[in-house]
N, C-alpha and C positions, 0 to 999 in steps of 0.2 A: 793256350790250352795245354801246351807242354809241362809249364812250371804247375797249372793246379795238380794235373796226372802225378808228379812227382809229389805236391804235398797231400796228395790222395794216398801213396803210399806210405811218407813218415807218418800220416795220423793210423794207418793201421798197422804198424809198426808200434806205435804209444800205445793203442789201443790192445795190442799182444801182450805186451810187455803187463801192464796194467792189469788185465787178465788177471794171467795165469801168477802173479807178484802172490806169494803169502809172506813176504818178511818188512816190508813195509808199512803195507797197512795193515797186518793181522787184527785180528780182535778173536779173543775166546768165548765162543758160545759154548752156549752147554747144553745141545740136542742130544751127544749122547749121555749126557747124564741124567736126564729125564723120565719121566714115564707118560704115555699118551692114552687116551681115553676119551671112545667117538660115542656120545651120547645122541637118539633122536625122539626123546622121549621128549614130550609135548611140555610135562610140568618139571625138565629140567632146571630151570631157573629157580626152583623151590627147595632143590637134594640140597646135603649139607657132609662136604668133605667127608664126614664119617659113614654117611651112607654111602659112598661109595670105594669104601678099605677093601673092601673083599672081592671088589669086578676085577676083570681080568685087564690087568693095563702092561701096557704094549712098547718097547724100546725102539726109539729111532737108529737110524744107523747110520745117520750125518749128523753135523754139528747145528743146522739150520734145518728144519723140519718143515717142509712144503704139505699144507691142508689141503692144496687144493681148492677148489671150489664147489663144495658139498651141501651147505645150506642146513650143516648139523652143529651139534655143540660137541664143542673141544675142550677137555678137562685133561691138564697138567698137572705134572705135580713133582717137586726136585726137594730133594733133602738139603738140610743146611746146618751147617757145624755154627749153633748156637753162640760160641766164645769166637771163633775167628770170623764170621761174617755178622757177628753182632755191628748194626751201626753204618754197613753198607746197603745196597739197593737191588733190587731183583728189577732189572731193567728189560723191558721186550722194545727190542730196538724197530718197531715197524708201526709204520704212522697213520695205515687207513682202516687198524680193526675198529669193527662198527660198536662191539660189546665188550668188556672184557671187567674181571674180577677176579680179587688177589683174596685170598684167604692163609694170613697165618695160623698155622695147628701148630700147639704147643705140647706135647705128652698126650693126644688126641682132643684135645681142647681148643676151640676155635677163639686166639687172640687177638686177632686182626682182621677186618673187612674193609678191601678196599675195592671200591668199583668205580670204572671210567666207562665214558661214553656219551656222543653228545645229544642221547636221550635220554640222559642218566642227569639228575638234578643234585646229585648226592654224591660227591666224590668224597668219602670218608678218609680220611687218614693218609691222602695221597699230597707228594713231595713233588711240586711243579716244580720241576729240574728239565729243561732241556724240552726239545717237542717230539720226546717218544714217551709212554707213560713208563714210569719208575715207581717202585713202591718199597719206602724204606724196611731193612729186615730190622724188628726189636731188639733190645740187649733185652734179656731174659732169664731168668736160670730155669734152665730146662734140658731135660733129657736127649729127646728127639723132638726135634722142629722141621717143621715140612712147610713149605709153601705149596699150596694151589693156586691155579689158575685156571679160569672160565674163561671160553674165549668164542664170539661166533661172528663173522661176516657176510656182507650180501653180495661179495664177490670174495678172490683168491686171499686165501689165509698162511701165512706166515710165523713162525715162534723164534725169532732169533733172539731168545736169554742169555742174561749174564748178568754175573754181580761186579757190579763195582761201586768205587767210592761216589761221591759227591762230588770230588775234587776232578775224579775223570769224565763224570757225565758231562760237567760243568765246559772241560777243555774240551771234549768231543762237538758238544753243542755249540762250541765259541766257531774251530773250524768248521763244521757244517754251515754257520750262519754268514761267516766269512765267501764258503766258498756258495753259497745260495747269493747272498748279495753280489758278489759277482753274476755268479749268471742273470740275475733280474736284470743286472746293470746294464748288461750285455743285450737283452729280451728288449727293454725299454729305448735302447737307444737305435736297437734296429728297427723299435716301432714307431718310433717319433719322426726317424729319420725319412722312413718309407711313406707315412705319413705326408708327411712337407713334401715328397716327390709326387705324391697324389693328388696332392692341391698342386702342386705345380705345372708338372703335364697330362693332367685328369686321364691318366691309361689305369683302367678299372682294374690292370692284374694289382698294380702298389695295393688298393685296397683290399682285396682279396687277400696279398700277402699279409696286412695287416690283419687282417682276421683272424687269419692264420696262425699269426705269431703271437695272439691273444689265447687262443685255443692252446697251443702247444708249450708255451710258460705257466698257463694255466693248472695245465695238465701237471706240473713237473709241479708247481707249489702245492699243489691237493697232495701227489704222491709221496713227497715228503713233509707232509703234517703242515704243512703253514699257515695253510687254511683255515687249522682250529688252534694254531699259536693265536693268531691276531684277531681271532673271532670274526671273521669277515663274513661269515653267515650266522644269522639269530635264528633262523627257522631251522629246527630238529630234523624232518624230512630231507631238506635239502642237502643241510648240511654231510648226511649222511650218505646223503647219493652224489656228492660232488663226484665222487669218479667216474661213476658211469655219465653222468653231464658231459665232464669236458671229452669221455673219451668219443660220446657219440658227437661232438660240438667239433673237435679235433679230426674225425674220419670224413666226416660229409665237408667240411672246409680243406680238407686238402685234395680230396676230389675237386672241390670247386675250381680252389686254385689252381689244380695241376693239369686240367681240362683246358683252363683256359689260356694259360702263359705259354704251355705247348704245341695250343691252337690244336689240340686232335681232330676235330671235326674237322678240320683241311688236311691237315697232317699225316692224320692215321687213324682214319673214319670207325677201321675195327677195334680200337681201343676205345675209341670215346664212346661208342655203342656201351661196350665191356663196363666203362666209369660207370654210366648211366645209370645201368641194372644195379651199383654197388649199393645205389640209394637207399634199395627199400629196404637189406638187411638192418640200415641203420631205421629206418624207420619202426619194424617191427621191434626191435630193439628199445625203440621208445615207449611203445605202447606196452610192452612188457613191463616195464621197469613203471610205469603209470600204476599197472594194475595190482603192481607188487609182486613179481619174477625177477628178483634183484640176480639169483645167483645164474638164471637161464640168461638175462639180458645183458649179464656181462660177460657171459660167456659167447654169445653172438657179437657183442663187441670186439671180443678179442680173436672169432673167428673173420670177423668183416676188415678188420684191422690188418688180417695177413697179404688184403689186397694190395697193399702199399710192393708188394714184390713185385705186379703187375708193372709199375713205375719202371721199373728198370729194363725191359723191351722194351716199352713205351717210348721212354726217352733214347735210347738206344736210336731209334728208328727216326725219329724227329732230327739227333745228331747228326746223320748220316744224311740226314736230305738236305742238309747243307747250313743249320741252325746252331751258333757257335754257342748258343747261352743253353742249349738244352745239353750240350756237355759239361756246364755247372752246375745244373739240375741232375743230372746223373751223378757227378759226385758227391753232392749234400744229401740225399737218398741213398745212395751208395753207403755213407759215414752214421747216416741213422741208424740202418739197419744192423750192420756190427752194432752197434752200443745199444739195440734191439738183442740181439742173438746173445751177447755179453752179460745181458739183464738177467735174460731168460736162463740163461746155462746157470748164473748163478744163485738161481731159485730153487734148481733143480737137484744145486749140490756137484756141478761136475768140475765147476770150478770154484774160486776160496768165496766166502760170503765177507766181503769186508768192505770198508768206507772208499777206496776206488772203482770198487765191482757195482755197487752199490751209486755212486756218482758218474758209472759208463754211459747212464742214459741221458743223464742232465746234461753232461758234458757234447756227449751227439747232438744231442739237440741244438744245444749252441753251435756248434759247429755247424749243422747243417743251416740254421737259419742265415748264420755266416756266409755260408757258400751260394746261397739261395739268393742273398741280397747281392752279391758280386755276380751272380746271373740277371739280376735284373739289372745290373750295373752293365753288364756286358750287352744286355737287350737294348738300351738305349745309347750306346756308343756304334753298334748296329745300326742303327735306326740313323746314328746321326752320319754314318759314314755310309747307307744309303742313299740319304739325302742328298750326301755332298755328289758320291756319284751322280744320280740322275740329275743334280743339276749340270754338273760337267757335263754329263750327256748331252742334256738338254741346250746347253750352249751351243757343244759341238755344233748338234743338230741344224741349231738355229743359224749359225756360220755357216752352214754347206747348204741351208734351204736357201740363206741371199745370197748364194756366192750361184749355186742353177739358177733363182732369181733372175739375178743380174744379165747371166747368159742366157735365158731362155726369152728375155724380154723382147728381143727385137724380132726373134722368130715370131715369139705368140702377137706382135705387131700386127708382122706379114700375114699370120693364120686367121689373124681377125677380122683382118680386111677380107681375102678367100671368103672365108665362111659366112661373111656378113653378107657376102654376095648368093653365096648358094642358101645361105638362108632365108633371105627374101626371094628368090626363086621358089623356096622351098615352101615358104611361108604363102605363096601369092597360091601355087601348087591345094595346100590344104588348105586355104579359106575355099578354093573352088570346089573341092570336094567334100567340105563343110557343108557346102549349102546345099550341092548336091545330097548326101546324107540326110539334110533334113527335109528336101524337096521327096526323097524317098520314103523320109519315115510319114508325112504329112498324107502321101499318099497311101499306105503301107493303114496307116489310119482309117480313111474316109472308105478303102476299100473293105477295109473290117465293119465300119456304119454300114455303108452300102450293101454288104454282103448280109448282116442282120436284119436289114428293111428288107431285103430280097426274099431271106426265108419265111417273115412275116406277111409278105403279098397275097398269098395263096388264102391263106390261113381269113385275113382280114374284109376279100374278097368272099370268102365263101359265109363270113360272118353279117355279112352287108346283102348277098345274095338272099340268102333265108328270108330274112323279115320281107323283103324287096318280091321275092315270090309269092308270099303268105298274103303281102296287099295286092298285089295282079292279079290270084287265081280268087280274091274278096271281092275284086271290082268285078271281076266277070260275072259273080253272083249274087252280087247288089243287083248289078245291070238287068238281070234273068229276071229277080225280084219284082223292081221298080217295074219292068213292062207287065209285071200283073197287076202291080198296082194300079198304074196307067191305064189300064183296058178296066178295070172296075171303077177308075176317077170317072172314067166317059160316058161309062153306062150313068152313073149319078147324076154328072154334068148333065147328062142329055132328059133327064127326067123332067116331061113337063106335067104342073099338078093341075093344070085343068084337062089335062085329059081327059078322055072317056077308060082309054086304056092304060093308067096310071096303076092301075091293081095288076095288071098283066105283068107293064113295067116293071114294078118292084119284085114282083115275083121271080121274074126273070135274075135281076138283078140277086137275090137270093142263091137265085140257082148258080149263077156264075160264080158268087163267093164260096158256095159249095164246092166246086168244080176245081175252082183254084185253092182251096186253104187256105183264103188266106190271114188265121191267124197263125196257122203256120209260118209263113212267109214274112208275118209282121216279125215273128221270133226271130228267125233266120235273119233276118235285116239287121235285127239289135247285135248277135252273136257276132254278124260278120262286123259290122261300124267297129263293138270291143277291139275284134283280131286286128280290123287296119289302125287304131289307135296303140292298142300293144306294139304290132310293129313299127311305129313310126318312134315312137318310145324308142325302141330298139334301137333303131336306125341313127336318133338323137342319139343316143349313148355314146353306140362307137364313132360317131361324127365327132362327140365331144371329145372321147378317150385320144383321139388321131390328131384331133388340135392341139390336146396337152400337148402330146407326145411329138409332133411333127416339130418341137422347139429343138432340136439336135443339135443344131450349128449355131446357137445363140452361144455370144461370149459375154453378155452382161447381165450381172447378179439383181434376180428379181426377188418380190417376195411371194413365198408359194408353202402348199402346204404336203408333206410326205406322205401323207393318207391321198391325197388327191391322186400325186403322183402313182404310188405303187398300183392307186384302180385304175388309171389311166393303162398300166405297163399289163397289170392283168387281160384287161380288155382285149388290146391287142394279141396278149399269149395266148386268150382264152380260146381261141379256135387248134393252136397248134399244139396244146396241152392236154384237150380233152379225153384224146385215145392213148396218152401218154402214164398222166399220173393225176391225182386228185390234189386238188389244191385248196388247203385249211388258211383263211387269213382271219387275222384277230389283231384288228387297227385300234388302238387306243382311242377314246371320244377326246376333245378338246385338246390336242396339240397343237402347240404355237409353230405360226409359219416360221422360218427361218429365208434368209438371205440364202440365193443359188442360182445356178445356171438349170433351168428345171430340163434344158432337154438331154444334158447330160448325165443327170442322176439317174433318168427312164434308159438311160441306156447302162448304166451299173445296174438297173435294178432288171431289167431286162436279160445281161447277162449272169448275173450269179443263180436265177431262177431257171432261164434255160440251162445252164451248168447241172443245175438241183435234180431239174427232171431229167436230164439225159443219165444221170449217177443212177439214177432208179432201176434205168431200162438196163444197166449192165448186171440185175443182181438176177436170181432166180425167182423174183417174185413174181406173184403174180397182178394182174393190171388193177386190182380192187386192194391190195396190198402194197400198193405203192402211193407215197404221199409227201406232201411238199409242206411245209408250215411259214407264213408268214406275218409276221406279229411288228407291233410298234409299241412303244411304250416311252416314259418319260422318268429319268432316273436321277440320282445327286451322285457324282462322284468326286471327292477332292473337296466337296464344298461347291461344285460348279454342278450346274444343272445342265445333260444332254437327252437327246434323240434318239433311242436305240431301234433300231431296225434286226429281226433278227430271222434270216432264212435259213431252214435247217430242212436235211432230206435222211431220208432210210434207205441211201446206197450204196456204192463199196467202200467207201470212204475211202483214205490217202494215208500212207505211209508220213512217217516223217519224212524223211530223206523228198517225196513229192510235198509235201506242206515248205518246204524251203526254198522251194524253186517256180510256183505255180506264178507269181508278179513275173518273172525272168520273159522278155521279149522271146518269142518263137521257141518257148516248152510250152510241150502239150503231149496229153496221153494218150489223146484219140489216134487213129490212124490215120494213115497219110492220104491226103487230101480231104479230110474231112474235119480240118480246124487249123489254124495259121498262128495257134499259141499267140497269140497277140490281145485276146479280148481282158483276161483279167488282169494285163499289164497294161491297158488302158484304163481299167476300173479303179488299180490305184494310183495312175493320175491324176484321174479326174477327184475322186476321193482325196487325196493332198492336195489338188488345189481348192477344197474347201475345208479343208481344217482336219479332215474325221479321220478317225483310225477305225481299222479292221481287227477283229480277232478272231482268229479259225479256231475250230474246237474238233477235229478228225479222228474217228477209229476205223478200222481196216471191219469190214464186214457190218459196222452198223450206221454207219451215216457221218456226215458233216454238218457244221454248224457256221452260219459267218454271222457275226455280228458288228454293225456298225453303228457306226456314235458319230452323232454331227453335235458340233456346238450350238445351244440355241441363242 
């Protein structure tokens, strides 16, 4: 890292010298001999030299005249000594104006029209010398001759004229293409190379570099005209905005790359944030230059572009955390940047404009892509001299893990024997309290059944008592009945028709039926028979309902039907629900039985409904406002047909945090001693062991919902 620090400093050392040099590479412009004239008149492209003799034009006061980036039309215009620059060239040494035209005036006579441009199909009279435009001056016999120039760009505009021969344009052009062939050579060979390291150890950054190193050769072949030497684009648009392309193509790619070879996001998280945001300048940037804001979009180019200073903390800070190759990346960034500031200063006029000042950027470039590759060179000599470490390490390691091995072996003999002992001790220890545990929960069980039968007793008794009173206090007045029947059978019976006193008889007998009523009593007899047939009805019912339901303890899957069931589970709740809450069912007609243990689902169904109505009694409603809904239906989901069951109430409903935990063996929200959190942790048991899933549906103040699904 010592020796590049030291060729860090000879290159800005060459880079000083090269500067501030005017006797080597001098070249004579002629800014101050000029005269400047800022047009923004819309039908400028129509005036003609002579219209405009009498505007006020305006003397530079450097030799290379910086436009700026204004987005108006630029009209020059230099005098020329007829007899000695007959036969040479009015040359504008800058190779990305978008428009430009030459006008000779002879004694105020327009002689020559030349215009360049690669929206311009008509390059009249123009002397393709070199790749800056040149425009021969006539031998002429003339007084006073003046060259104009029309000049306008969609970014920064430049005038560095001067006449020369043909003979120097020719040598100027030989070195430039001399030392441009180099740098491609240079560009090319680091892109071929970085290439082949990409296909060879597929680390994404080579490609990235390569990207890179397309963008930023790119960059340098537009900048200096090469682009429309070799006609490498046929489309006029494009053509013409190649700058702003590769500059936005060049800023968002060396983010990319520099993001990633320096690993910021581990590295130095507030930088790579920082990258991030750089995007969307280039973005908008894009969109401008779409809609045709050539001179705004390169101006945000060239303000997005200043980010690259950012790089140097950046890498700074990645250096220091102990990354030897982001000390190569700080100085190829470091070398850019001079032959950045070098470019710039000599745009500006503060230092000489000449064919060195002018080749500071090209030349940075190459350098830095130079130093760029010697860090990814150093990345993977890194890499390989990590490698070599942790395997050493890892050798080590592995020596000193058999080396305790070896000694630890006859102890861990000894410990195994011990513990093979305490472990079966230990083991014999927990199967007994295994069984215990499950002797526990078994009971822990059946006293939850038993404690539910228990609440139901009352209830099912007083359900059975009714009907059961209703026919006793019927027999006692059938009985009342029938003995008046009986005593008017006998008067009939006894009626003999040869009597004398047969008219008496009957009479008599009249009177008795009078006496008794009794077709009253024949009524009363019908009404009572109805009432002991209702309740026997009755009685049948919940006999029936108790059969279902008395299956509890059955472990083999019959075939039964869920509507049976849940009348079955009603029945039984119907005495202990009736001062509680009103109960809405709506059983779908023709559902198919399914396979199950039917006295286990009466007790799911048993519990989620008891649950429903006790949710009721905790809210402020009142007793004709409180209600239970139990519904069955038959649905497709998946393609698979189930059984949905769905008991929903209007009570305080459940939080989340309680919908998460209401399965959980012994949680429960009631108070103490008045529930053993155990029942709906048996419900989905029993419920997984028949296939069916549950869905709670709970809000706090308006009710619960469970739905369950059995497979049919």
């Amino acid at each position: 890292m010592i020796s590049i620090i030291r060729q860090f400093h000879f290159i800005i050392i060459v880079f000083s010298i090269i500067a501030f040099s005017n006797n080597a590479f001098s070249q004579k412009y002629l800014g101050l001999e000029i005269e400047l004239l800022e047009l923004t008149d819309a039908n400028v492209t129509a005036l003609t030299p002579n219209e405009l003799f009498d505007d006020v034009w305006v003397k530079p006061n450097v030799s290379v005249p910086n436009l700026g980036n204004s987005n108006t039309w630029i009209w020059a215009r230099l005098n020329l000594d007829p007899v000695k620059d007959a036969g040479l060239h009015v040359e504008i040494a800058y190779a990305t104006i978008d428009s430009l035209q030459v006008f000779m005036v002879c004694d105020g006579v327009t002689i020559s029209d030349q215009l360049v441009g690669v929206n311009n199909t008509n390059n009249r009279n123009r002397l393709n010398i070199g790749n800056y435009p040149s425009f021969l001056i006539p031998s002429i016999d003339c007084s006073n001759l003046t060259c104009y120039i029309r000049a306008w760009s969609g970014k920064q505009l430049l005038l560095p004229v001067r006449i020369v021969s043909s003979e120097k344009i020719l040598s100027d052009g030989h070195v430039r293409d001399v030392l441009f062939a180099i740098y491609l050579g240079i560009v090319m060979s680091l892109l071929l190379y970085n290439l082949f390291l990409f296909f060879s150890v597929k680390d994404k950054n080579y490609l990235h570099y390569v990207l890179f190193i397309i963008a930023i050769g790119g960059t340098q072949l537009v900048l200096n005209g090469y682009d429309r030497v070799f006609h490498l684009v046929s489309i006029p648009w494009i053509s013409l905005r190649m700058t702003h392309i590769f500059g936005i193509l060049g800023g968002v790619l060396t983010i990319l790359f520099s993001r990633n070879f320096l690993h910021l996001k581990k590295n130095a998280p507030f930088y790579d944030k920082l990258f991030g945001l750089l995007y969307i300048p280039y973005f908008v940037a894009t969109l401008l230059l779409v809609l045709g804001f050539y001179n705004t979009s390169y101006d945000l180019i060239n303000f997005s572009a200043l980010s690259i200073i950012i790089l140097i903390p950046a890498s700074i800070k990645v250096w220091r955390s102990g990354d030897v190759s982001a000390g190569y990346f700080l100085v190829g960034w470091s070398v850019f940047i001079i032959a950045v500031v070098i470019f710039a200063l000599k745009d500006f006029g503060i230092i000489p404009y000449n064919e060195a000042t002018i080749y500071a950027l090209p030349m940075g470039s190459a350098i830095e892509l130079v130093v760029l590759s010697l860090a990814l060179g150093s990345r993977i000599n890194q890499l390989k001299k990590d490698s070599e470490l942790a395997k050493e390490k890892e050798l080590n390691t592995s020596l000193l893990n058999e080396k305790i091995q070896r000694e630890q072996n006859v102890k861990l003999e000894q410990n195994v024997e011990e513990r093979t002992s305490e472990l079966t001790k230990t083991n014999a220890s927990l199967s007994e309290t295994l069984q215990n545990l499950r002797s526990t929960q078994e009971q822990l069980i059946q006293s939850e059944k038993l404690a539910s039968i228990g609440q139901l007793t009352a209830g099912i008794a007083h359900e059975l008592n009714n009907p059961i009173n209703y026919v006793s206090s019927s027999a006692v007045s059938l009985k009342r009945d029938f003995i008046d029947v009986k005593e008017i059978l006998s008067l009939i019976v006894n009626l003999d028709p040869n009597s004398e006193s047969l008219k008496e008889s009957i009479e008599s007998v009249k009177s008795k039926l009078l006496e008794l009523d009794i077709s009253f009593t024949v009524s009363e007899i019908d009404e009572l028979l109805e009432g002991v047939e209702d309740g026997a009805q009755r009685t049948a019912e919940i006999v029936r309902g108790l059969r279902i339901f008395s299956r509890m303890d059955g472990n083999q899957e019959i075939k039964a039907n869920i509507n049976e069931l849940l009348s079955s589970t009603l029945i039984i709740l119907r005495s202990n629900l009736k001062h509680v809450v009103d109960v809405d069912v709506d059983l779908s007609e023709n559902l198919p039985d399914i396979n199950c243990q039917p006295g286990k689902l009466n007790q799911v169904f048993m519990n989620i409904i008891t649950n429903a109505a006790h949710a009721t009694t905790d809210t402020d409603l009142k007793r004709s406002e409180r209600s239970v809904k139990v519904s069955t239906r038959v649905v497709t989901t998946d393609n698979v047909e189930v059984i949905q069951v769905e008991i929903s109430d209007n009570g305080v409903g459940m939080s989340k945090e309680t919908q998460a935990q209401i399965f959980i063996p012994f949680f429960t929200t009631k108070e103490v001693g008045k529930g053993t959190g155990l029942g709906l942790s048996i419900v989905q048991g029993i419920l997984e062991d028949h296939d069916a899933k549950v869905e709670i549906s709970s809000t706090m103040g308006e009710g619960t919902i469970f739905i369950l699904s059995f497979p049919t």
